[in-house]
C-alpha positions as CSV (number, residue, x, y, z in Angstrom):
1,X,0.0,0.0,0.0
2,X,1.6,3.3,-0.9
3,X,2.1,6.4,1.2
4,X,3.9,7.3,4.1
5,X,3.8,5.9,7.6
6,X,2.8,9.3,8.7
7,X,0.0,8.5,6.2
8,X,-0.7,5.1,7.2
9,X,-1.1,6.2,10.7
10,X,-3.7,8.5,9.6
11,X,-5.6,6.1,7.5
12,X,-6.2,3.7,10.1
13,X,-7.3,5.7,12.7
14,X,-9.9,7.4,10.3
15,X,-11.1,3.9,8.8
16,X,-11.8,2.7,12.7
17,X,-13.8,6.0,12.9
18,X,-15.6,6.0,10.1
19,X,-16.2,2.3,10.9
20,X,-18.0,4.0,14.4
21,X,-19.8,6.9,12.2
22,X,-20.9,4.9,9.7
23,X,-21.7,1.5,10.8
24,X,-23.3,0.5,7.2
25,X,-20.4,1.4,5.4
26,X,-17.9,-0.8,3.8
27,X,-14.6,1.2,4.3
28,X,-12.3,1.0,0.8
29,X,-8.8,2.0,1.0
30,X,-7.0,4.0,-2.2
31,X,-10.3,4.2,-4.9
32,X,-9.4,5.5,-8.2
33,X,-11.9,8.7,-8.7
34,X,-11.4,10.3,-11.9
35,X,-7.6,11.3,-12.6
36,X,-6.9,11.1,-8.7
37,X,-7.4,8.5,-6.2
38,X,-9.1,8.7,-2.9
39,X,-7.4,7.6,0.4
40,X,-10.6,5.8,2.0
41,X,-14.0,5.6,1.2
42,X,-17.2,4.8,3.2
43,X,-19.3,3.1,0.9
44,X,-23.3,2.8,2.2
45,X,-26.0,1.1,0.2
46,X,-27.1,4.6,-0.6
47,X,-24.3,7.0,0.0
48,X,-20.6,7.4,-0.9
49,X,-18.2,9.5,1.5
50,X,-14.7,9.7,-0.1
51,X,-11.7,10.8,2.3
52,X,-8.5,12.3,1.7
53,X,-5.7,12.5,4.6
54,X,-2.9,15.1,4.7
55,X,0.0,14.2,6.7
56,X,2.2,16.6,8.1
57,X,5.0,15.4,5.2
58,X,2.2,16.4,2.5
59,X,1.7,18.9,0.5
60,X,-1.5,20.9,-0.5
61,X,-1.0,21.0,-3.6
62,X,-2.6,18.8,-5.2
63,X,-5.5,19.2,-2.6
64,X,-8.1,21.4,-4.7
65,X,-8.3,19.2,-7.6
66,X,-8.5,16.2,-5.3
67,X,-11.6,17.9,-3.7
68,X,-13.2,18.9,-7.5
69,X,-13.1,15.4,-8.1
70,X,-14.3,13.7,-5.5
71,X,-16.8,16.3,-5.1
72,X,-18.5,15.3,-8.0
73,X,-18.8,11.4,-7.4
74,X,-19.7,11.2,-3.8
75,X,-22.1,12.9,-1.4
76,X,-19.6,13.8,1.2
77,X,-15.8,14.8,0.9
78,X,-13.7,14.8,4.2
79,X,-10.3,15.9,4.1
80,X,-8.5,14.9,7.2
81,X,-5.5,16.9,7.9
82,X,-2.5,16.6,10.3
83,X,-2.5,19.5,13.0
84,X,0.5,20.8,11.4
85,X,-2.4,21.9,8.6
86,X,-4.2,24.2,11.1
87,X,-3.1,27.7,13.3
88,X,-4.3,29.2,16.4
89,X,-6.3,32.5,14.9
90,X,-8.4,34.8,16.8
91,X,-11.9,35.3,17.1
92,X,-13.4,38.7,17.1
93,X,-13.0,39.3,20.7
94,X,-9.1,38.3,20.5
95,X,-9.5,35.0,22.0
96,X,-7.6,32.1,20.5
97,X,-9.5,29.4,18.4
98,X,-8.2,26.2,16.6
99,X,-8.9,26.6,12.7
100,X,-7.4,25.3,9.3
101,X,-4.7,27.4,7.6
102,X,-5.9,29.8,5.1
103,X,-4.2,27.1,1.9
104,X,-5.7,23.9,3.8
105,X,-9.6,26.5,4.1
106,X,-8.6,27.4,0.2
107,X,-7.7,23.6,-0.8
108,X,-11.0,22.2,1.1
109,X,-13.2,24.7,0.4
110,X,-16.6,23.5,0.6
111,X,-15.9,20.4,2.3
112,X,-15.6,18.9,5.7
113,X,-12.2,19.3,7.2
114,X,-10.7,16.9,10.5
115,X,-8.4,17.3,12.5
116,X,-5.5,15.0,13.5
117,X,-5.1,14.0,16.4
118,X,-8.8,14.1,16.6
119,X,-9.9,17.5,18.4
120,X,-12.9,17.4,21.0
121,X,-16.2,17.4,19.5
122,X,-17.6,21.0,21.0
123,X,-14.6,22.7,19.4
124,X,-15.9,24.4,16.1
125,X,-13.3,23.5,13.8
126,X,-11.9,20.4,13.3
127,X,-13.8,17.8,15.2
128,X,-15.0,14.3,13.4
129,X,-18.5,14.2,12.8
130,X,-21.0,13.9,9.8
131,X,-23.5,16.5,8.6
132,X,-26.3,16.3,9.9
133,X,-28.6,17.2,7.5
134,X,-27.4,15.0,4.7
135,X,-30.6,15.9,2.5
136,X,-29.9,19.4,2.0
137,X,-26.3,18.2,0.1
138,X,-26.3,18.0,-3.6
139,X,-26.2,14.8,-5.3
140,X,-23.2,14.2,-7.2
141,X,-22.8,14.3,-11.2
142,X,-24.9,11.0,-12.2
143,X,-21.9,10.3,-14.7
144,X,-19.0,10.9,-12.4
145,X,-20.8,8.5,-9.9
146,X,-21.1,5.8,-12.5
147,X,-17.5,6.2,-13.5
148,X,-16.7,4.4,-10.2
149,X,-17.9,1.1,-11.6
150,X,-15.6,-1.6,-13.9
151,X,-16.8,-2.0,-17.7
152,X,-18.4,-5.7,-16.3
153,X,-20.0,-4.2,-13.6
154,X,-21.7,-1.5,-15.2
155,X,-23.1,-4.3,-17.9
156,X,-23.9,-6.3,-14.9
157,X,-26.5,-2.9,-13.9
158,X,-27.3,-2.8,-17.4
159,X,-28.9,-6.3,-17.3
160,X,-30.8,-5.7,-13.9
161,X,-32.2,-2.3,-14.9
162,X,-33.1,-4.3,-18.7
163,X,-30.9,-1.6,-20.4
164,X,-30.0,-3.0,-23.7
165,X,-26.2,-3.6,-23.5
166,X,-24.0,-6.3,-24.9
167,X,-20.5,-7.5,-24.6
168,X,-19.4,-5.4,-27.1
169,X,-20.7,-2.0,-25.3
170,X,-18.2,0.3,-24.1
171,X,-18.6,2.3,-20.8
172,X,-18.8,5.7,-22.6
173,X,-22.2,3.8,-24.3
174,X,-23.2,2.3,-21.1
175,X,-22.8,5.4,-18.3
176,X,-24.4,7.8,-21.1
177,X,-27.9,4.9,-21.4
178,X,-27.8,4.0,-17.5
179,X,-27.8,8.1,-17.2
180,X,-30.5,9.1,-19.1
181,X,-32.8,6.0,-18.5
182,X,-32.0,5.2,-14.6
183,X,-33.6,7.1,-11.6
184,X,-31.0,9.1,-9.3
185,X,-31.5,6.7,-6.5
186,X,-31.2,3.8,-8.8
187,X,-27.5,5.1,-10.0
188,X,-26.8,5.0,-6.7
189,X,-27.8,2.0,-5.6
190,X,-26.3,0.2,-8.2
191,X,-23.3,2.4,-7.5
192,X,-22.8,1.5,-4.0
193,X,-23.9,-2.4,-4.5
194,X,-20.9,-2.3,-7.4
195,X,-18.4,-0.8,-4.9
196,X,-19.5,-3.3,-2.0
197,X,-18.9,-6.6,-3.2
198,X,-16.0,-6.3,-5.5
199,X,-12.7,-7.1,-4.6
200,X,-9.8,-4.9,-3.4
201,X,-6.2,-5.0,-2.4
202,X,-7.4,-3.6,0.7
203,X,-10.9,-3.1,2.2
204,X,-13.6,-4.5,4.5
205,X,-15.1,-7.5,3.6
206,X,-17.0,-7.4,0.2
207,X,-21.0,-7.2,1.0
208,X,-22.8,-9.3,-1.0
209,X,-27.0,-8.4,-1.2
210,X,-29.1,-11.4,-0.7
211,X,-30.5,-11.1,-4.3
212,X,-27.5,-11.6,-5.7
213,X,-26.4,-14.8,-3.9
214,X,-29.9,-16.1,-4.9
215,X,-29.2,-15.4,-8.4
């Protein structure tokens, strides 16, 4: 598994957590999104949370395009950044407060940022928790969200939704039909089920649905 240990000390703690947060999930580690690739994600049967962690031997560099991407195929982006990533600024009054550095606020911007080591939940800035009013998010970009999937598994949605596709379809063909003709909660869903029960290097358990070990 690539990355630093600084990284990999990171990534473990924040899989346990979203493991707590998120007991549906199955938690993914390193899922290609687009050109980039996401350290974790928390994959529900109706929801996709993608995660990327910032050491204190990163850079923010890359950090806004990360964001732009994973923005658009997932319903929540957390970017979990070492402390190193975050000053002591003042409020109003003069009195200190715990808050992301102006590049990390820039990178993120728009997204949930955490602290690490994890800061105490009544501080404002930097403590690990989930919105709470998930329906007011955006969806993501029905496209972008199907790009997660392998060319067999998106012909494997085709045949359940009774899209016409064959073996010689291509994904371009396949997102563009399973786009136009599939509900929003239906992308999703087959999304998510997709992401669940394939294989990777390293991950939870796959998480098989019922229907499809009676098939």
């Amino acid at each position: 598994m690539a990355g630093s240990a600084a990284e990999r000390e990171i990534r473990d703690y924040a899989a346990g957590r979203l493991r707590q947060m998120l007991p549906e999930a199955r938690i993914i580690h390193e899922l290609v999104v687009g050109g980039c690739r996401a350290d974790l994600a928390a994959v529900e049967p109706e929801r996709v949370t993608l995660v990327e962690i910032k050491s204190e031997r990163d850079t923010l560099k890359r950090l806004p395009e990360q964001v732009r991407q994973f923005g658009r195929a997932a319903h929540q982006v957390v970017v979990v950044a070492h402390e190193r990533w975050w000053d002591t600024k003042p409020y109003d009054n003069g009195s200190p407060r715990f808050a992301p550095s102006d590049e990390l606020q820039d990178g993120a911007a728009g997204h949930g940022i955490w602290a690490y080591p994890e800061v105490a939940e009544h501080k404002p800035y930097g403590a690990w928790n989930m919105p709470r009013h998930w329906s007011a998010r955006p969806e993501p970009h029905a496209a972008r969200l199907l790009e997660l999937c392998w060319r067999a598994e998106l012909l494997a949605e085709c045949h359940r939704h009774r899209i016409p596709a064959t073996a010689r379809s291509t994904r371009t063909t396949m997102i563009r039909d399973m786009a136009w003709l599939m509900t929003g909660r239906e992308i999703v869903r087959a999304v998510c089920r997709q992401l669940r029960q394939r294989e990777f290097p390293e991950a939870d358990a796959p998480i098989v649905e019922m229907t499809e070990v009676a098939a």
